[in-house]
C-alpha positions in Angstrom: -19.7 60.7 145.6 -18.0 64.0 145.2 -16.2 62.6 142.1 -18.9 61.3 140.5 -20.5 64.5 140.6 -18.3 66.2 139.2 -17.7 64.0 136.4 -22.0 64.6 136.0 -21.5 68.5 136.2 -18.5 68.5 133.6 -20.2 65.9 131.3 -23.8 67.8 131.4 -22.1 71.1 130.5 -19.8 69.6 127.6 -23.2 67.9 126.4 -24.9 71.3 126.6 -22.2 72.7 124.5 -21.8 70.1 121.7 -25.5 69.8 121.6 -25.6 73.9 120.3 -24.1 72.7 117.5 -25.2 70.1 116.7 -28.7 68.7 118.6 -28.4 65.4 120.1 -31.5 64.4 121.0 -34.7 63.8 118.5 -37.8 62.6 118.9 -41.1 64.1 120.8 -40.2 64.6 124.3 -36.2 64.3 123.8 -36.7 67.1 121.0 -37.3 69.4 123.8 -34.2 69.2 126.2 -31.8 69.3 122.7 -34.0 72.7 122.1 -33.8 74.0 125.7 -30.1 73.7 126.2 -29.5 74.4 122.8 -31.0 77.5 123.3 -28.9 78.8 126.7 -25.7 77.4 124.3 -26.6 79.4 121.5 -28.0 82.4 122.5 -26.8 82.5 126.1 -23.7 81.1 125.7 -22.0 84.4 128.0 -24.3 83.4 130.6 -23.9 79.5 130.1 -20.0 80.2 130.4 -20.0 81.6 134.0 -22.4 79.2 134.4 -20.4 76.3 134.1 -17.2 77.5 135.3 -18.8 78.3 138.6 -20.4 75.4 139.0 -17.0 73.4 138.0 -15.6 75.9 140.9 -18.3 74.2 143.9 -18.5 71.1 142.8 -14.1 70.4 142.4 -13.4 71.7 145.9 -12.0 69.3 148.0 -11.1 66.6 145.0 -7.6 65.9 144.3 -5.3 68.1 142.0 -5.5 65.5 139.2 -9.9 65.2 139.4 -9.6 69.1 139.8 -7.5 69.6 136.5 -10.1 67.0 134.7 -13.2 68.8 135.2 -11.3 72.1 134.6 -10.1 70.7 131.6 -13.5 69.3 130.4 -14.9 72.8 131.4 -12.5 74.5 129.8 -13.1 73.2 126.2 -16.5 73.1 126.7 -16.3 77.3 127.3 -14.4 77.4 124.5 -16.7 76.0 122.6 -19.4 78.2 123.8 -17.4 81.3 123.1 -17.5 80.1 119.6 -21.2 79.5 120.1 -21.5 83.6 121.1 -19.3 84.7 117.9 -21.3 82.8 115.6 -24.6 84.8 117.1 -22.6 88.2 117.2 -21.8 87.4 113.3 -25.3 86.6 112.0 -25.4 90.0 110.1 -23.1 88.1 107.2 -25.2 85.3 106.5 -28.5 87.7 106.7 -26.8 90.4 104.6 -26.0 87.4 102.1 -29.4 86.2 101.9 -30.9 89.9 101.3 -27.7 90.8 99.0 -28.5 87.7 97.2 -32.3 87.9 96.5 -32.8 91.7 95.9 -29.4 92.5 94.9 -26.5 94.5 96.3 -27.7 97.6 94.9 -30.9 97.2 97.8 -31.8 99.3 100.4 -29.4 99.1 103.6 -31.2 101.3 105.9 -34.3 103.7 105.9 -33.0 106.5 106.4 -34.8 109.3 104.6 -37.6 106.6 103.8 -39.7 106.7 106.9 -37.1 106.4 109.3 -38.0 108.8 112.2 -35.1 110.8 114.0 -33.7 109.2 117.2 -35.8 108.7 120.3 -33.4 110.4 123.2 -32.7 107.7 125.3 -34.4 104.9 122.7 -31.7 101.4 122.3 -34.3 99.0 121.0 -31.1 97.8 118.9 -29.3 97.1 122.0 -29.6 93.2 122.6 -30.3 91.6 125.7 -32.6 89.7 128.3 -32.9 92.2 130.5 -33.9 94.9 128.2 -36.4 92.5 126.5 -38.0 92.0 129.6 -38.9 96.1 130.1 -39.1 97.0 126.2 -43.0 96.6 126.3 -43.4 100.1 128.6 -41.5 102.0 126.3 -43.5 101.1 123.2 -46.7 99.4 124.3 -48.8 102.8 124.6 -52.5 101.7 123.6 -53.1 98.0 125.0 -55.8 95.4 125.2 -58.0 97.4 122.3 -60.4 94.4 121.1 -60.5 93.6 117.4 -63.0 91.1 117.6 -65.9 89.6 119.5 -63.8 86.8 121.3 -63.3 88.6 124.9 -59.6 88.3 126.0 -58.9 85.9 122.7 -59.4 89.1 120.3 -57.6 91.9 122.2 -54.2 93.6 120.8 -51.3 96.0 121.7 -50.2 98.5 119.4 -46.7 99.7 119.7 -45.5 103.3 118.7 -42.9 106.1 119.6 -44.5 108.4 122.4 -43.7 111.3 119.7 -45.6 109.6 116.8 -47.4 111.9 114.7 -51.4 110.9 114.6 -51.7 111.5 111.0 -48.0 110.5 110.2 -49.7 107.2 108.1 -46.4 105.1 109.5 -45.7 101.7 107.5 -47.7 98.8 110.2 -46.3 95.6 110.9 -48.7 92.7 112.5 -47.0 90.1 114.8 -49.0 86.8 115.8 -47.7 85.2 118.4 -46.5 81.2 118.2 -47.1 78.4 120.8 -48.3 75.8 119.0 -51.8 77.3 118.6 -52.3 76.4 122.1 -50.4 78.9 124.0 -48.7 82.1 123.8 -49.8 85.2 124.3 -49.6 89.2 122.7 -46.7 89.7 124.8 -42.8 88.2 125.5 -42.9 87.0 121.6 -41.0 89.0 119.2 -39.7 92.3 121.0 -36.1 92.7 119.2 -37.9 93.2 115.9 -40.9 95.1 117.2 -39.1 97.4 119.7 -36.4 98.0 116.6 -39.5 99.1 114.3 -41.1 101.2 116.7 -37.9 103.0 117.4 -37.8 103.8 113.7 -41.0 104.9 112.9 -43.3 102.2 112.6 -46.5 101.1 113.9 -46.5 97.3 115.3 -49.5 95.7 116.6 -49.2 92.5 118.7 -52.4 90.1 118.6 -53.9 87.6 120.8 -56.2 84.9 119.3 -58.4 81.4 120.1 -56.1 79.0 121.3 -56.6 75.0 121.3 -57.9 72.7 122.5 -61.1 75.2 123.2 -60.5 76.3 119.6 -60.9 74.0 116.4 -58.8 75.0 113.2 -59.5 77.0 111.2 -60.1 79.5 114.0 -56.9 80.4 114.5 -56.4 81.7 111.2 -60.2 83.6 111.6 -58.9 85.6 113.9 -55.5 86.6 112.3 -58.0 88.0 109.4 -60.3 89.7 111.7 -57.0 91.4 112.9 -55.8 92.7 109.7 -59.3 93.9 108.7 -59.4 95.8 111.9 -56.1 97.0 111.1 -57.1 98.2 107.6 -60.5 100.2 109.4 -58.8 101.3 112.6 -55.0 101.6 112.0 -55.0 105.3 110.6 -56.6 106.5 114.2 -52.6 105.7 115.4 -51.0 107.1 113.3 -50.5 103.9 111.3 -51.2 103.2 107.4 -53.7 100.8 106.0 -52.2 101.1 102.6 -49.0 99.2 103.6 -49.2 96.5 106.6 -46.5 93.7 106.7 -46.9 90.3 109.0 -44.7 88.5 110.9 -44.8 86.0 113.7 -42.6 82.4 114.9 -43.3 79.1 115.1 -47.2 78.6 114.8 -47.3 82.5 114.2 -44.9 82.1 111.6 -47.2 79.6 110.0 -50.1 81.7 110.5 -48.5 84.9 109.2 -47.7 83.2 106.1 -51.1 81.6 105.3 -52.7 85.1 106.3 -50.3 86.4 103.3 -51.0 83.5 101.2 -55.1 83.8 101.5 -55.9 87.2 100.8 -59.8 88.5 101.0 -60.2 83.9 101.0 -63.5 83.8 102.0 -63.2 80.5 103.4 -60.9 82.1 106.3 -62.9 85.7 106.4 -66.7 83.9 107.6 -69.3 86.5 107.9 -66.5 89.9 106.8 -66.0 88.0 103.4 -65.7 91.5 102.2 -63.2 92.5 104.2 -59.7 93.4 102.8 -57.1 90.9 104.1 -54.4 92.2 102.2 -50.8 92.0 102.7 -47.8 93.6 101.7 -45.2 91.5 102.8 -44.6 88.4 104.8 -41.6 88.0 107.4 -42.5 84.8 109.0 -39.9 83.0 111.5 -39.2 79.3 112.3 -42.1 78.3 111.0 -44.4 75.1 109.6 -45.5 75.4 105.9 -46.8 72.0 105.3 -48.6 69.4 107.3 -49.0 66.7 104.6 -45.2 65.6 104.2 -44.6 62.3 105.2 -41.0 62.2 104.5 -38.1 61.3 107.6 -37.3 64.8 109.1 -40.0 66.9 107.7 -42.2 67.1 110.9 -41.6 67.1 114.3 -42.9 63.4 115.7 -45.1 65.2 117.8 -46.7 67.0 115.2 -49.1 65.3 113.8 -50.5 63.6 116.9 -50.8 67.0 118.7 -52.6 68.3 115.7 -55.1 65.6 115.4 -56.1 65.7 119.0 -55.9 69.3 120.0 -56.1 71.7 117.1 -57.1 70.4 114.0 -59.4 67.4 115.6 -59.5 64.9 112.6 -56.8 62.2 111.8 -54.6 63.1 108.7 -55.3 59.1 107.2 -58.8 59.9 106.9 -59.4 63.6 106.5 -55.8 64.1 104.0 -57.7 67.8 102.6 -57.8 69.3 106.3 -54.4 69.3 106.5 -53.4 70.0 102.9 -56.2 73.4 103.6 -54.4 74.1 106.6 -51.1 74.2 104.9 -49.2 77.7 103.5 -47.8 76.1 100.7 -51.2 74.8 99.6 -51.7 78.5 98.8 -48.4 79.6 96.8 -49.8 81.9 93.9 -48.1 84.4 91.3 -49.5 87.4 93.3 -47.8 86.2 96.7 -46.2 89.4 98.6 -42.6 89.6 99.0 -41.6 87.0 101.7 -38.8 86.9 103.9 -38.5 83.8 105.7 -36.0 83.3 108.6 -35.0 79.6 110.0 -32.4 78.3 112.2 -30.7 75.3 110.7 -30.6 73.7 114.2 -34.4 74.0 115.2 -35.2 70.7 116.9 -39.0 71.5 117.2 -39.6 72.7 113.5 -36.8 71.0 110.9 -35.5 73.5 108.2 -36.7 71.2 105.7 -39.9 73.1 106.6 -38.5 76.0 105.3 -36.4 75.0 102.3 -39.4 73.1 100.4 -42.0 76.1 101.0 -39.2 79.2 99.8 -38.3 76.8 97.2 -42.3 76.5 95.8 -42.5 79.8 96.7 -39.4 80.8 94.2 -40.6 78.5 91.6 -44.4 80.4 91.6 -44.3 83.8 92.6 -43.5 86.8 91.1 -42.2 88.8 94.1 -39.2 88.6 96.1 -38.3 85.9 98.0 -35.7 86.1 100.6 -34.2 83.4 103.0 -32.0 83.1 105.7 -30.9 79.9 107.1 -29.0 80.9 110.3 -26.0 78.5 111.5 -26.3 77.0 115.0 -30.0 78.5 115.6 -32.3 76.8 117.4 -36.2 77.4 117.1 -37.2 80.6 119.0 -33.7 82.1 118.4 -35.0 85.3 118.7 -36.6 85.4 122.6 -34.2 86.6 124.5 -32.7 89.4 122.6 -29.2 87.9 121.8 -27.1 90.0 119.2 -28.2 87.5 116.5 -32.0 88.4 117.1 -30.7 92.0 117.2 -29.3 91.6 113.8 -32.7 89.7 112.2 -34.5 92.6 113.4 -32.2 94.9 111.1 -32.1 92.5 108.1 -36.1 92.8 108.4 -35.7 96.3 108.6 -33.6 96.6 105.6 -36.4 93.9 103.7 -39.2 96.2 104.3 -37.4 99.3 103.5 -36.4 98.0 99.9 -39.6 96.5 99.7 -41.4 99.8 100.7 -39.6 101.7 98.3 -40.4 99.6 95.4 -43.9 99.8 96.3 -43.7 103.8 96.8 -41.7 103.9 93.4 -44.8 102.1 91.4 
């Protein structure tokens, strides 16, 4: 019994491993383990080190020498192989810095400094990664929560984060973040604190949204209440010291398919019922692991959960007989010349959302718009890359920092 254990402990942890580079397991319910443990490989691979090696230290005591040296053996390589994993993550910065050096040109932006970056925060590290500091970043920059945007109760409430030191009429550059969860879950807070706490630290204003979730809400209300957001943004954001006149959005997952429709739909009155007037205006889009089209058919372009969960919780109408609702629902159904600069982020390893996803919308979006158009496909990332404040979501938060700086300035400059 003991040696069959350990062959389980040593197998499970090699599995763990060689699924972060490679996810073994597709299909609905299958697609979530290869995401989960893909996720402690890739951007806990430290942790998932100690991990195994303690576990192979319990589980081999009292085995022979020769079952002893297996699993230490198996273990071995498969630490090895995480270590890898870890360097991979600390290295993102080259294939972000190619991405950005590629689309806006080496002579870009690198940092914004003397643009509106603020002078250090004493004792601010919003660049430092990790869990532990994720987890307690929220009290240092969350300093006006729960202010309601819209008539929704809890549904319509946001946080708006900001140095303590920020000056009221300062008009800082604002950066929206909706959260993801497969439009039936999430919430204002735990999503995106890397890039928000970085942003903050530098200046800027970031407000963090709930919204109606399904199965209680029915497409296209999600997307309502993103707009209500930036119109109360654009009315209320100057009383924080923020600036209506430039607001980016980001989000992951279904946020980042909801910040790029809300960029694609500007002042759309079929999204903006009863504020049809309302300016939904954006000036650049920064959306993460995210769904762009929900009428492909084709092997690999959808999770094969997708469309299921769709037609019974959020959208409520089968995709055979009501094609349109989907094709509406859909950001690249929207790709125009006047699209804002977009900087879309994907990990080639996402088992929930495929990368296909994101290849066919920045490649509509390249062939049709007139602004920038920026992508990063990160090696060995798996969807949600970003959660737990590993060094590569520590270095996505600076690439988007050095996107909206050269971005700001060329709007500044006009």
């Amino acid at each position: 019994m003991k040696r069959v254990a350990t062959v389980l402990v040593t197998a499970l942890g090699a599995v763990c491993t060689v699924n972060g580079y490679r996810p073994l397991f597709r299909g609905a319910i299958p697609s979530v383990f290869a995401w989960l443990f893909g996720l402690l490989a890739t951007e806990l691979s430290l942790q998932t080190v100690a991990g195994q090696a303690a576990t192979i230290a319990v589980a081999s005591r009292g085995l022979s020498a020769r079952q002893r040296t297996f699993g230490w053996l198996v273990t071995a390589a498969s630490c090895i192989g995480l270590l890898r994993l870890h360097r991979t993550g600390r290295d993102a910065n080259v294939p972000l810095t190619a991405a950005l050096d590629a689309d806006l040109g080496t002579a870009r932006q690198t940092t914004s400094e003397g643009i509106w970056r603020a002078a250090p925060l004493e004792g601010a590290t919003a660049k430092t990664p990790g869990l532990l500091r994720m987890m307690r970043i929220y009290r240092d920059y969350a300093h006006d929560a729960d202010i309601s945007y819209a008539e929704h109760g809890t549904k319509n409430l946001l946080d708006i984060w900001r140095r303590p030191d920020l000056d009221p009429a300062g008009r800082a550059p604002v950066l929206l973040q909706v959260p993801g969860g497969a439009w039936a879950s999430g919430n204002k807070r735990g999503q995106a604190h890397p890039l928000m706490s970085h942003l903050a630290e530098l200046g800027w204003v970031c407000v963090a949204i709930n919204y109606r979730l399904s199965p209680k809400a029915t497409w296209p209300d999600h997307i309502i209440d993103v707009k209500r957001a930036i119109a109360w943004i654009k009315a209320h954001i100057a009383e924080y010291g923020g600036n209506p006149d430039f607001v980016a959005i980001t989000g992951g997952s279904a946020g980042g398919h909801l910040s790029s429709l809300a960029a694609l739909t500007a002042n759309d009155p079929a999204f903006q019922p009863g504020f049809e007037d309302a300016d939904t205006r954006l000036h650049a889009a920064i959306p993460f692991y995210g769904v762009y089209d929900f009428t492909r058919t084709d092997a690999n372009a959808l999770n094969p959960a997708m469309v299921p969960f769709l037609e019974k919780l959020v959208i409520k109408q089968t995709r055979a007989d009501h094609p349109q609702s989907f094709a509406s629902a859909s950001s690249i159904t929207y790709v125009n010349p006047d699209a804002p600069p977009f900087f879309v982020l994907h990990g080639r390893n996402d088992s929930f959302i495929p990368v296909t996803q994101a290849r066919g919308f920045v490649a509509r979006l390249r062939e049709v718009s007139t602004q920038p158009v920026v992508y990063a496909e990160l090696p060995c990332a798996q969807h949600a890359f970003d959660i737990f404040g590993s060094a590569r979501a520590a270095h996505a938060a600076v690439a988007v920092e050095q996107f909206l700086a050269e971005i700001y300035t060329r709007r500044t400059a006009l």
